[in-house]
C-alpha positions in Angstrom: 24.8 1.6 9.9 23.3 -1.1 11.4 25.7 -4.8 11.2 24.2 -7.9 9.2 23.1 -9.6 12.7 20.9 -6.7 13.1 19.7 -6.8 9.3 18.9 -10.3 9.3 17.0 -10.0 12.8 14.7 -7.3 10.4 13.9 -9.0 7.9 12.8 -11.8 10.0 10.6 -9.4 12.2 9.1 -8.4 9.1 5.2 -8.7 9.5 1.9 -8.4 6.8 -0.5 -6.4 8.4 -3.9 -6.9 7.0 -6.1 -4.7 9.7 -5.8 -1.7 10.7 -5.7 0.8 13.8 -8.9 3.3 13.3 -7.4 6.2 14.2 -4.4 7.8 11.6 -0.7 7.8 12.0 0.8 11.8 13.1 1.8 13.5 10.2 5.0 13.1 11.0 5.4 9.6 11.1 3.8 9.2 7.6 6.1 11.8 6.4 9.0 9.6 8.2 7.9 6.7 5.9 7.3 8.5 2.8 10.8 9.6 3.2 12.0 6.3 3.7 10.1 5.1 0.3 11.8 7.9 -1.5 15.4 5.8 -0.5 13.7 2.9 -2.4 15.9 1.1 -5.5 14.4 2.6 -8.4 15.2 2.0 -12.1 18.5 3.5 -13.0 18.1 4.9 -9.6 15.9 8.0 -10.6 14.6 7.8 -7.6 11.6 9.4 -9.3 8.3 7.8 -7.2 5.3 10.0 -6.8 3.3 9.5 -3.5 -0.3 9.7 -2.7 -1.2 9.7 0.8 -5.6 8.9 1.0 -7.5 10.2 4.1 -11.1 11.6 5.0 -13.8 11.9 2.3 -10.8 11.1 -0.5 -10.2 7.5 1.1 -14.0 7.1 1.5 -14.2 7.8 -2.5 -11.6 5.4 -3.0 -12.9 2.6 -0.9 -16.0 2.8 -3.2 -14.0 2.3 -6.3 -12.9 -0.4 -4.6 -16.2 -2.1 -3.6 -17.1 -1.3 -7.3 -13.6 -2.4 -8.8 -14.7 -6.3 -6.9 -17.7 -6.6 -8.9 -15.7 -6.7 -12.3 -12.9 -9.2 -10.8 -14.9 -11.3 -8.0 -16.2 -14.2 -10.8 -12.9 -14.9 -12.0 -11.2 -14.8 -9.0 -13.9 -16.7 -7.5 -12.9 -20.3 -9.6 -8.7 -19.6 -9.2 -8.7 -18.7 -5.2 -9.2 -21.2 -2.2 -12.4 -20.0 -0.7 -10.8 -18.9 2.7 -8.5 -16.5 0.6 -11.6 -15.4 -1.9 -13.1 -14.6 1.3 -10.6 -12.5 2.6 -9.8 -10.2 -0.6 -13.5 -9.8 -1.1 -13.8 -8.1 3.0 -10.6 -6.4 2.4 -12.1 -4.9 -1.2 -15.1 -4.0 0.8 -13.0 -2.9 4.0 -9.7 -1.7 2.6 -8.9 -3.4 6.4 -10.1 -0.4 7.9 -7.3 1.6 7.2 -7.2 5.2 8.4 -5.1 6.4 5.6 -4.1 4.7 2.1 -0.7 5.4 0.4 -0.5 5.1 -3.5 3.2 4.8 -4.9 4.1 5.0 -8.4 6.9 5.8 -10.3 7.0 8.6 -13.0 8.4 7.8 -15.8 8.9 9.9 -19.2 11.0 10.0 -21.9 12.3 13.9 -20.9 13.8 14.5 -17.6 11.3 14.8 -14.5 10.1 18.2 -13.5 
C-alpha cells in the first residue's frame, strides 16, 4: 500500500507519451499492464473491459484505417484546431507515433450477464 506522499508524487510524475520506442514491450510487461487495466473502476464495478493488444501485419492494417479514417475528419478539424495541434494529430493519424504495439480497451456491456 503505498502512503498519500507517495501517491501524490505519481500523479505528478505522470507523463503523455506521444512517440514511441520501435521495438515492442516483452510480453510480460504488456500482460503486467493489461492486468493492471483490468483493476480499473468500472460501472457498477463489472469489471467487464475486453482488451485488444495490435502488433505485426494487424497494427499495420490498422494504421491504414487510420490514415483513411483522417481523410473523413481532417476538414473539420482543420477550421476548430490551432494549426501546430492540426499538425500534430494529422502525423500521429498517419504515424500512430510509431508505436510498436496498439492496445484497444472497451467495456462489454449487455443486458444478460457476461460470458
Amino acid at each position: 500500500m503505498i502512503n498519500k506522499e507517495e501517491f501524490y508524487n505519481l500523479v505528478e510524475s505522470r507523463q503523455s507519451i506521444r512517440k514511441y520506442r520501435p521495438e515492442s514491450p516483452p510480453r510480460d510487461v504488456v500482460e503486467r499492464i493489461l492486468g493492471a487495466g483490468l483493476q480499473a473502476p468500472s460501472g457498477k464495478n463489472r469489471q467487464n473491459w475486453r482488451f485488444f493488444v495490435v502488433q505485426g501485419t494487424k497494427r499495420d492494417e490498422y494504421l491504414a484505417l487510420s490514415q483513411k479514417s483522417w481523410l473523413g475528419i481532417k476538414d473539420i478539424l482543420k477550421s476548430k484546431l490551432k494549426p501546430r495541434l492540426y499538425d500534430f494529430t494529422e502525423r500521429f493519424f498517419f504515424t500512430l507515433g510509431e508505436a510498436p504495439i496498439v492496445v484497444f480497451c472497451y467495456s462489454h456491456n449487455s443486458l444478460t450477464k457476461d460470458t
